[in-house]
C-alpha positions in Angstrom: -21.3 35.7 1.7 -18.4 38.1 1.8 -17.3 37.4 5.4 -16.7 40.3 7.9 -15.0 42.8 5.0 -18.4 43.2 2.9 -21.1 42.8 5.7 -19.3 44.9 8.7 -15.8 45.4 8.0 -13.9 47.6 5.1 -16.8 48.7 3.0 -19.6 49.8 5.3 -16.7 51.3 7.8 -14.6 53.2 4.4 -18.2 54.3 3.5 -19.4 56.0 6.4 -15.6 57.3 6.7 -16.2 59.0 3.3 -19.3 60.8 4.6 -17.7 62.0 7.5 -14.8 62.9 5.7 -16.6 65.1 3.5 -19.3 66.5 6.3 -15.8 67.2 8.1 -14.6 69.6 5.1 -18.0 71.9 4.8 -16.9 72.5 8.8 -13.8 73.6 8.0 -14.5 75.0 5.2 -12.4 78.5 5.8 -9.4 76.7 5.3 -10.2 76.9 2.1 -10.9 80.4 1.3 -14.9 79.9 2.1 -17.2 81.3 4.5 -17.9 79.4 7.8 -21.0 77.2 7.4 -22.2 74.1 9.2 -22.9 70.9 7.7 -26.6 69.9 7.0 -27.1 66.0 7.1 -29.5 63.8 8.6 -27.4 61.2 9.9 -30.1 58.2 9.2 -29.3 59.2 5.2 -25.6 58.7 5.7 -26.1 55.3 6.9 -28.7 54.6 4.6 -25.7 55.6 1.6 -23.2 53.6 3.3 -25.8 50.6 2.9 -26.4 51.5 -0.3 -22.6 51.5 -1.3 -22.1 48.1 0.2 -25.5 47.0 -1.5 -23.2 47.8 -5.1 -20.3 45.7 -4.0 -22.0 43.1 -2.9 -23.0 40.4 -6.0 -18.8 40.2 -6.6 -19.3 38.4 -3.4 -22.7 36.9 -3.9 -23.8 32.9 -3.8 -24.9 33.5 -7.3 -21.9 34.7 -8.8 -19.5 31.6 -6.9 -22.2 29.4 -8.3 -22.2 30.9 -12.1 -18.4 30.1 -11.9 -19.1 26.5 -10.6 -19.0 26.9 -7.2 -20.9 24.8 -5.2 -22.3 26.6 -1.7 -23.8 25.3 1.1 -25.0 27.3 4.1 -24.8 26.2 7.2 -22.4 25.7 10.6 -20.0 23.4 9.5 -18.0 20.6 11.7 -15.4 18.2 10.8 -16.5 14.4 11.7 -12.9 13.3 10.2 -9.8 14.2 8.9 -11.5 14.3 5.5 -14.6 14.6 6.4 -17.3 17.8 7.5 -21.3 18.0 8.1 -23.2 21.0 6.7 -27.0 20.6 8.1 -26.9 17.0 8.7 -25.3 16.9 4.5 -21.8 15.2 4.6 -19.1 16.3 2.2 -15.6 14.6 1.6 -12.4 16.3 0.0 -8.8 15.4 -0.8 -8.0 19.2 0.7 -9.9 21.8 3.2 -9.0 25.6 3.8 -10.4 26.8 7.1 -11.2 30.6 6.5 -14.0 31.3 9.0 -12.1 34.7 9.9 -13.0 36.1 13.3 -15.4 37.6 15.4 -15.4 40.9 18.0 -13.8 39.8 21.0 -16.1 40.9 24.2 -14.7 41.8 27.6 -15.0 39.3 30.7 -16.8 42.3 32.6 -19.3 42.8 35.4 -22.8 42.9 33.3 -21.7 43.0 29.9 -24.7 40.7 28.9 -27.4 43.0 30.7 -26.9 45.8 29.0 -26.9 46.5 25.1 -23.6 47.2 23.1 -22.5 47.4 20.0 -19.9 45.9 17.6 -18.5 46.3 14.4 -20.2 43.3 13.3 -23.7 44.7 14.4 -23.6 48.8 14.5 -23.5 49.2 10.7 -27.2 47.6 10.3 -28.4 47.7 13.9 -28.0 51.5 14.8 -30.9 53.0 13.5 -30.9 56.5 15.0 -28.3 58.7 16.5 -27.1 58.6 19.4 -26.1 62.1 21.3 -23.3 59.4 23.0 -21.1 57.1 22.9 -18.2 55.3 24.9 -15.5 53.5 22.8 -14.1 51.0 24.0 -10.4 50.2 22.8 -7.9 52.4 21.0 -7.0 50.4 18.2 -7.7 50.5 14.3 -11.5 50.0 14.4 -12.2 52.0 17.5 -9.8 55.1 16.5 -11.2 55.4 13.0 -15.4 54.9 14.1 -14.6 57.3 16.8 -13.5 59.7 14.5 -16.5 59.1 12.2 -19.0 59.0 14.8 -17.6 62.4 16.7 -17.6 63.8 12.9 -21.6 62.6 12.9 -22.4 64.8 15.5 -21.7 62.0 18.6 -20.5 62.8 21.4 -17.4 60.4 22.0 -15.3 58.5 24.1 -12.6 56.6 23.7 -11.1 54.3 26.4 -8.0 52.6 26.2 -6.5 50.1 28.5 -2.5 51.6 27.7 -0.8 54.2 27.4 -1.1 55.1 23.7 -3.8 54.8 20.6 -2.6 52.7 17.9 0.0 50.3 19.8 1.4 48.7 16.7 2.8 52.5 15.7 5.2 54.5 16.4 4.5 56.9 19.4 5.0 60.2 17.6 2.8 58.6 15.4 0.0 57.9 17.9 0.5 61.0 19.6 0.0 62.4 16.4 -3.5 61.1 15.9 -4.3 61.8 19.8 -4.3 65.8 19.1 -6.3 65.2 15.9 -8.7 63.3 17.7 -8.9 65.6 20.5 -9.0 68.5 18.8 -11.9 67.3 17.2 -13.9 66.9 20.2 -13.3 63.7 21.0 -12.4 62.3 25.0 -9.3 60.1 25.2 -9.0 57.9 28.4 -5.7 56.2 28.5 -4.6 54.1 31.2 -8.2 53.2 32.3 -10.1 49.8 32.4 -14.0 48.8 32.1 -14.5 47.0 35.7 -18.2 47.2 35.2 -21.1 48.4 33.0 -25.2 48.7 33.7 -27.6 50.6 32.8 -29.0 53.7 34.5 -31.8 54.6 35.7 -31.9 57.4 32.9 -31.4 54.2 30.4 -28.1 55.4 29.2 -25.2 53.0 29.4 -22.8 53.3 32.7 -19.0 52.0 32.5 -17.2 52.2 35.5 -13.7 52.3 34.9 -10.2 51.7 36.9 -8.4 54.7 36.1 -4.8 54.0 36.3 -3.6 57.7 35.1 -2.9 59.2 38.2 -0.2 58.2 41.2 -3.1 56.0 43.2 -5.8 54.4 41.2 -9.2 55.6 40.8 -12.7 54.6 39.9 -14.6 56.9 37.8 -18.5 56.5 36.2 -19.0 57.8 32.3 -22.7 58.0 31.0 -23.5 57.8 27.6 -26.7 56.7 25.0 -24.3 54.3 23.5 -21.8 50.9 24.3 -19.5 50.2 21.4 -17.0 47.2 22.0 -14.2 47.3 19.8 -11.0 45.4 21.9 -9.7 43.2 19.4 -10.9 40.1 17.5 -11.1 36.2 18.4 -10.7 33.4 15.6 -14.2 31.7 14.6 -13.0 28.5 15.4 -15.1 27.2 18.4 -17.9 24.9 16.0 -15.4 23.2 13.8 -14.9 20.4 16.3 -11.1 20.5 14.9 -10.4 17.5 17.5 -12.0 15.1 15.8 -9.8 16.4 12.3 -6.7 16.1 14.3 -5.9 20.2 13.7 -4.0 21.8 16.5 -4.6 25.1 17.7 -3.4 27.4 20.0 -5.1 30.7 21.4 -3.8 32.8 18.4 -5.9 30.3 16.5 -4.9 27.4 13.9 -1.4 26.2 14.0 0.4 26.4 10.5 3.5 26.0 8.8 5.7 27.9 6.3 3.2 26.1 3.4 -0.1 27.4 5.2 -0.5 24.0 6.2 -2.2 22.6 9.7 -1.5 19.7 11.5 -3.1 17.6 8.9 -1.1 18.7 6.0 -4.3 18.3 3.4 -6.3 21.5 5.4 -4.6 24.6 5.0 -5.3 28.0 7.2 -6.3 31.2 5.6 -6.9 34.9 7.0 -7.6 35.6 10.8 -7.8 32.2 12.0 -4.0 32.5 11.6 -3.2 35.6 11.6 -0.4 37.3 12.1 -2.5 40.3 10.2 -5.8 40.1 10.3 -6.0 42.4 7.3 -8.3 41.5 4.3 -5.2 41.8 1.7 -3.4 39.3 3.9 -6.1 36.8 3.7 -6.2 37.2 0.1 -2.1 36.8 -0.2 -2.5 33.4 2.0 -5.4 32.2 -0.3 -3.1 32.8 -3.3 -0.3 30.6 -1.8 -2.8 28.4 -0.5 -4.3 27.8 -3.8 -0.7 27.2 -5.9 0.3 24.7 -2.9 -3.0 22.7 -3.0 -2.8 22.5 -7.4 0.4 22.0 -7.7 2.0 18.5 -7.5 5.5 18.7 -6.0 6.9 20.0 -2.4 9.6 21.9 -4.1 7.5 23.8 -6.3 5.2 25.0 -3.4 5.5 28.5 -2.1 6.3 29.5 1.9 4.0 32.3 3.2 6.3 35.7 3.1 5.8 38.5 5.4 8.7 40.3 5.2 6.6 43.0 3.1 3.2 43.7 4.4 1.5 47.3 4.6 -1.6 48.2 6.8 -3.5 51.4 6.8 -5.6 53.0 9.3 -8.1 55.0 7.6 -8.3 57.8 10.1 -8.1 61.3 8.5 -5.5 62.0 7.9 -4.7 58.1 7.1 -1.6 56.4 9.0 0.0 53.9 6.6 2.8 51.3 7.3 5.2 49.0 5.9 7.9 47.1 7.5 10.1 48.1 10.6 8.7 50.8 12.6 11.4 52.9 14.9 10.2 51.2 18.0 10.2 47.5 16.5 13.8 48.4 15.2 15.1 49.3 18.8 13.6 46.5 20.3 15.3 44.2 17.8 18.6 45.9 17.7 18.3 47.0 14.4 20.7 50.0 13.3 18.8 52.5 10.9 18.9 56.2 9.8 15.5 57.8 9.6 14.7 60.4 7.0 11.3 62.4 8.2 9.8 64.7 5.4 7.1 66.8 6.8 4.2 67.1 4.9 4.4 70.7 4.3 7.6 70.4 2.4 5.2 68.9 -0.3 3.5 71.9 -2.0 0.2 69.3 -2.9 -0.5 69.6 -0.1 -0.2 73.0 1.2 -2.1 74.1 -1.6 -4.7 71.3 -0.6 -4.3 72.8 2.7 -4.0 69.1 3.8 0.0 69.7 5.6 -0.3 68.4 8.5 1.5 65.1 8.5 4.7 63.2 7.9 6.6 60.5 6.1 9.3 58.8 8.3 11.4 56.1 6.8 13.9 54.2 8.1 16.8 52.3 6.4 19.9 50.1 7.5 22.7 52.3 8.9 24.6 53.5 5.9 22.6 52.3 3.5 19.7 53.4 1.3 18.2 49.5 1.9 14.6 50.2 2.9 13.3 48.6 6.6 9.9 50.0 7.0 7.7 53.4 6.5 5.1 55.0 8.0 3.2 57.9 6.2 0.4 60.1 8.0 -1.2 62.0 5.3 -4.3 62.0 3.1 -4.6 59.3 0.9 -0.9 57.6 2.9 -2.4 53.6 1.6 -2.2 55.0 -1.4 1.0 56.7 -1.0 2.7 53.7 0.7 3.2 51.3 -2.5 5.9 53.4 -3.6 7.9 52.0 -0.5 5.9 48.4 -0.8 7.1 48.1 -4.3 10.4 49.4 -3.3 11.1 47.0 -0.5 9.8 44.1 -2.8 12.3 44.5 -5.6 15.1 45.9 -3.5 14.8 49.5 -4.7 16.9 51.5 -2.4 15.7 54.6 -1.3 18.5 56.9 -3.1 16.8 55.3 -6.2 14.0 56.4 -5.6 15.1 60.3 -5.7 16.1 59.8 -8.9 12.7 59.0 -10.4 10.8 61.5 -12.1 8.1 62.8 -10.1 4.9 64.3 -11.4 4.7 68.0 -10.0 2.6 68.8 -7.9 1.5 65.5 -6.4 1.3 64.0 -2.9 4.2 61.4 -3.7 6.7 64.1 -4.2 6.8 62.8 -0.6 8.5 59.7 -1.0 11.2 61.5 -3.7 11.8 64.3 -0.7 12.6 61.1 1.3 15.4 60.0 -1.1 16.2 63.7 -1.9 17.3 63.4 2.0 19.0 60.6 2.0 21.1 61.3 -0.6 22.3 65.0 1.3 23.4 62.5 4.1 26.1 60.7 1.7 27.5 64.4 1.1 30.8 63.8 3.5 32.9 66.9 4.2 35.0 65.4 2.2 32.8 65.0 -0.6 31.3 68.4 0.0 35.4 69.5 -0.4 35.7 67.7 -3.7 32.4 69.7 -5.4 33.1 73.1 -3.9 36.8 72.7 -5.7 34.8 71.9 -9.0 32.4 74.5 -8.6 35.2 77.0 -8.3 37.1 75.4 -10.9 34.3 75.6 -13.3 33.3 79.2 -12.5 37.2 79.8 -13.9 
């Protein structure tokens, strides 16, 4: 009960990322006027707190709880025998309505010996590493691998990431990743881009061997890397493969289950929910779809039923410094021919965070060309999810971003960002002309 986010998703991963947050901040700890010290942790403790913090969330999520609010729960594999019809252990049950939300699992690579040698996932290393490793390989760049390579380098791990592009975070912005990139390396940790796994084994030392294709240089290359560790982290697969969705009559393609605007599958009485059909496999997007999902089930007639809208949806990365996003990034704009001004506010304009000594970092937003209508923002700063609902809300209720300079501010906080923003956009609507006009009533006020 609680699916991938509770067991090995967002609350053991944001736990451990707290620890290592904090364990990161006694290492640094100059920047903030004290002496140099090192960190004292025993690494089994921090995962033994991470358990323990997952342990608290848990009963919101628990069979009891569903069952206290009438919730009937049966475990088991389930498989559809009809259109209205599934089999839990040999038990059938019948409905007027289904939602499929069996979310997804890790996807694993189709390399040489991948099932001889052991690895780990997100779904297995939060319970199933039980001592450190002096370590690891990464495999992927993305979300999950950035953010537990940052962790596990801040552990005390040895790490390496290995991506098969050219940049980390591919979704992003480049300046964004390349952002993250010097973070990362400056932190210790190996970045291989432009490399893939062709094989992996075991040595004869018992650490974990990946041979890899390196395609960084003018001819290409195979190169051996060593470590105590294997963790897979390349993307995710829908959990779709023991439904039997033939005999229900669902289509599917290889995203997953095909729906409509409504949430609705082939068989218009089962619905889709979260990553079986994607576009974001995000938690909060799951929860959105089960909202609309829910209305369109209850309520009686096809006009009052709501379409699925992604026109708004923000993801964070919780790397440190986070790397938030909403909307149109500059590289999705160009590729659409979409005309934008971009406003970029560093973060050490905002005197939070200098004073936090936590400046490094931006806010770029982009709006249409001559206008102060929001398209999309990306923040990289600490606490930027958090920071990023300004802009959410914004976009949502078609708040411009000249709007939003004119709204009081509590000084100093971190979203004195998002008012610098619209503090610059307004400047740009100063014409020469305009900038004539106010000089000539400065000068006639003065008289």
């Amino acid at each position: 009960m609680g699916g991938d986010c509770l067991n090995f998703g967002c609350v053991p991963s944001k736990a451990l990322i707290s620890s290592a947050r904090l364990i990161q901040r006694i290492r640094e700890s100059e920047k903030w006027g004290l002496d140099r010290q090192e960190p004292q942790f025993v690494f089994e403790k921090v995962f033994k707190r991470m358990r323990a913090r997952r342990a608290k969330i848990s009963p919101n999520d628990s069979q009891e709880r569903f069952e206290s609010l009438g919730v009937d729960v049966f475990r088991g594999e389930a498989r559809f025998v009809s259109p209205h019809e599934v089999e839990v252990n040999g038990q059938k049950l019948r409905a007027k309505n289904f939602v499929i939300a069996t979310g997804s699992r890790p996807a694993i690579p189709k390399i040489e010996g991948i099932n001889d040698v052991p690895y780990f996932t997100n779904e297995t290393v939060f319970d199933e590493l039980n001592e450190k490793p002096e370590s690891m390989i990464m495999l992927g760049g993305g979300p999950i691998g950035c953010e537990l390579a940052q962790t596990f380098r801040r552990l005390g791990v040895q790490l390496t990431i290995v991506q098969r592009g050219d940049q980390l975070l591919p979704r992003e912005d480049r300046d964004v990743a390349e952002f993250l990139e010097r973070r990362l390396i400056n932190e210790g940790v190996r970045i291989i881009k432009h490399a893939d796994a062709r094989s992996v084994a075991t040595s004869d030392a018992g650490k974990v061997a990946v041979q890899l294709l390196d395609r960084q240089s003018d001819r290409l290359a195979e190169r051996t890397f060593f470590a105590d560790a294997l963790l897979v982290a390349i993307g995710r697969n829908p959990n779709l493969q023991s439904l039997d969705l033939k005999s229900a009559g669902v289509d599917v393609n290889e995203a997953g289950l095909c729906v409509n605007d409504y949430l609705q599958t082939s068989q218009r009485h089962i619905y889709g929910v979260g990553d079986v059909i994607g576009p974001f496999l995000f938690t909060h997007m799951a929860d959105a779809q089960a909202r609309v999902v829910v209305r369109n089930i209850l309520v009686p007639f096809q006009f009052l039923r709501q379409k699925m809208d992604y026109s708004v949806v923000p993801w964070c990365t919780y790397v440190d410094p986070e790397i938030a996003h909403v909307g149109l990034a500059e590289k999705e704009a160009k590729q659409k021919n979409v005309d934008y001004d971009l406003f970029v506010v560093p973060l050490e304009d905002v005197d939070r965070a200098v004073v936090e000594s936590e400046d490094a970092g931006f806010a770029k937003v982009l709006t249409a060309k001559g206008s102060d209508k929001i398209l999309g923002a990306t923040i990289v700063a600490p606490h930027a999810g958090d920071l990023l609902h300004e802009f959410v809300v914004a976009m949502k209720a078609n708040v411009g971003l000249g709007k939003i300079s004119s709204i009081i501010h509590a000084y100093p906080t971190f979203a004195e960002l998002a008012r610098k923003a619209g503090d610059k956009y307004n400047k740009s609507r100063l014409t020469p002309r305009a900038q004539r006009i106010f000089s000539w009533l400065y000068e006639r006020a003065r008289k």
